[in-house]
C-alpha positions in Angstrom: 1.5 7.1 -15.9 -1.7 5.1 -16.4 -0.1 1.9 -16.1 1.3 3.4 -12.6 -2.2 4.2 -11.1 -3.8 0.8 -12.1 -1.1 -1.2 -10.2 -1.3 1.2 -7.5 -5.0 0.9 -7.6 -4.6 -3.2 -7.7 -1.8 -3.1 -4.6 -4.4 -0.8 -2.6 -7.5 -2.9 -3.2 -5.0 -6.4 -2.4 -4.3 -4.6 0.8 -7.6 -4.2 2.4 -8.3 -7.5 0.6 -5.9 -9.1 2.2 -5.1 -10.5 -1.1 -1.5 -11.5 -0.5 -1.1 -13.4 -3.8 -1.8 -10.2 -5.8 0.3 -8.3 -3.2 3.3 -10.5 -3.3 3.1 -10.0 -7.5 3.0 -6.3 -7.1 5.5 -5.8 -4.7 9.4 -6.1 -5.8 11.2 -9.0 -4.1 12.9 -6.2 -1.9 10.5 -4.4 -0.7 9.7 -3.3 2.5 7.4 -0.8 4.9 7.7 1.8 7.6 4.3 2.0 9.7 3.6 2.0 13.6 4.9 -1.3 14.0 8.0 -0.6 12.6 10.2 -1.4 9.9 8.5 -4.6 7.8 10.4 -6.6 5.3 7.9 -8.0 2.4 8.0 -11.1 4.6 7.1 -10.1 7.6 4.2 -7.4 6.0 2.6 -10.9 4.1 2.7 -13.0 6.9 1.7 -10.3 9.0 -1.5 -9.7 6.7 -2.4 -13.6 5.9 -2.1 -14.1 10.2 -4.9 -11.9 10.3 -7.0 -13.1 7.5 -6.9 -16.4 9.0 -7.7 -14.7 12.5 -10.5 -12.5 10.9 -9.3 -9.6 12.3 -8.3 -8.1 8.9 -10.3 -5.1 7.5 -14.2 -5.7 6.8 -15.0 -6.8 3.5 -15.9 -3.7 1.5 -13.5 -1.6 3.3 -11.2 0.9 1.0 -8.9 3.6 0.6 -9.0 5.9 -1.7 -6.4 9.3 -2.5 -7.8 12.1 -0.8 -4.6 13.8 -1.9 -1.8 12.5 -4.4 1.4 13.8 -6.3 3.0 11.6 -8.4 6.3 12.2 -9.6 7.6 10.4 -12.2 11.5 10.0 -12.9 12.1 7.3 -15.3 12.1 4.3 -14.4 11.4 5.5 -10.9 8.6 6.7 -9.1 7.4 9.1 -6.1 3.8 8.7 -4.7 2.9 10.3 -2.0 -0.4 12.0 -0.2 -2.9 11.1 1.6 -5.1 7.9 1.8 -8.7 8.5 2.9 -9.9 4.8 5.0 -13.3 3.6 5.0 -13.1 0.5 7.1 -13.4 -1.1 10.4 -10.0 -2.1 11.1 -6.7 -0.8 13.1 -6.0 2.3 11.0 -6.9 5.6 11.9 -9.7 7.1 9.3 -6.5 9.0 6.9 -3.1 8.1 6.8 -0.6 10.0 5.1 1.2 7.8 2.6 4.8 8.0 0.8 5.5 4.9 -1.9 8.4 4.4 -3.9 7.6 2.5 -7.7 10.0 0.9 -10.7 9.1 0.1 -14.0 10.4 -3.2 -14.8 9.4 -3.2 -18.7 5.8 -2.2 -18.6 5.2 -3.0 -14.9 4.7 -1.4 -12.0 5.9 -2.6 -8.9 5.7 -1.2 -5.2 10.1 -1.0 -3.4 8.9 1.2 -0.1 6.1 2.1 1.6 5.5 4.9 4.6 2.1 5.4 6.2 1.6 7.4 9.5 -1.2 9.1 10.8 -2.9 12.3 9.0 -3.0 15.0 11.2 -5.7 17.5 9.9 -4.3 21.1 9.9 
């Protein structure tokens, strides 16, 4: 499971990095999101992200998200991440998003298939 968490913890970082070479190696060649814009291929979520590097309207540098909550459940070569992501950035994401990733081991790596993020309602 360690090896799990540090490429999750690598694919979060790329993210508000807007690393998209580190994203693109972390992320299986199929993979694809669900967020309030929609259904995103890997495409379309790179692009999307390098677009607004170049425009500098990408997160603040220094800006992070870290588990507020997390389950992981592993089932072999597969697995189930899900929680909540606590933001601290200026950016277009509300402050916690509620966050449900799907991982395969290929050998000893990790790699990111699907991603969900919506809005954390507090209860």
């Amino acid at each position: 499971m360690e090896e799990l968490l540090a490429a999750r913890a690598r694919w979060i970082r790329a993210y508000f990095d807007g690393d998209v070479d580190t994203l693109d190696r972390l992320e299986a060649a199929d993979f694809s999101s669900t967020c309030r814009l929609g259904n995103q291929s890997k495409i379309e979520q790179l692009e999307g992200i390098a677009q607004a590097v170049r425009e500098g309207c990408w997160f603040a540098e220094g800006s992070l998200g870290q588990d507020a909550e997390r389950h992981v459940h592993l089932l072999g070569d597969l697995a189930l991440v899900h929680g909540v992501i606590h933001i601290e950035a200026f950016g277009q994401l509300p402050p916690s998003v509620a966050s449900t990733e799907v991982w395969q081991r290929d050998g000893s790596d990790w790699q990111a298939l699907r991603l969900h993020f919506s809005n954390h309602k507090q209860r």
